[in-house]
N, C-alpha and C positions, 0 to 999 in steps of 0.2 A: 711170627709171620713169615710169608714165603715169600720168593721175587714173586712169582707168579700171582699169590694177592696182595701183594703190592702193585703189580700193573692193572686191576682190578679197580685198584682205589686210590688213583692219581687227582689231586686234590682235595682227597681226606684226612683228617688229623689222626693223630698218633702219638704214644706217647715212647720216650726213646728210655731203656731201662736197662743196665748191662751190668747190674749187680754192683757198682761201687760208687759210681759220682751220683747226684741229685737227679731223679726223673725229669725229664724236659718232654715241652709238648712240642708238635712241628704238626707240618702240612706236606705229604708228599708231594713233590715236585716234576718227579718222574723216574726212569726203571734203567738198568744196563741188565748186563746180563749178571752181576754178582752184587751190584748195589742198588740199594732204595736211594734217592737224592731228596733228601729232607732240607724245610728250610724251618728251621727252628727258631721260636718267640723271641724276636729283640735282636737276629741276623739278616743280614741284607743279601744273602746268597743259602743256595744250599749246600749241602755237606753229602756226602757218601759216608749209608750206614748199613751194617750189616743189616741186614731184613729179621734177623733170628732174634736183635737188640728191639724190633718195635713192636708196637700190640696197637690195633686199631681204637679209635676214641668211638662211644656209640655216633652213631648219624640218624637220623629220624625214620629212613627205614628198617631200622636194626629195631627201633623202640615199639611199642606197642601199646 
């Protein structure tokens, strides 16, 4: 994913995947200019994450 669709899809889930620890889901929370701010299942804040670590979850518009 990019910053730019991540400002897109603030409020959307995602899942965060960086090649070594376990997949986790999150909800974007909002954009800087270099990070996605994810707040991820079972944390009470969100996290700064690279955008290039997330991949959008389907939303019912995506679905068909």
């Amino acid at each position: 994913m990019t910053i730019d669709e991540a400002r897109e899809h603030i409020d959307d889930g995602v899942v965060y995947s960086n090649g070594y620890a376990p997949p986790e889901n999150g909800v974007i929370t909002s954009v800087s200019a270099s990070l996605v701010f994810v707040r991820y299942t079972g944390t009470p804040h969100a996290k700064g994450t690279d955008p290039a670590d997330l991949t959008l979850l389907a939303t019912e518009d995506q679905q068909s």
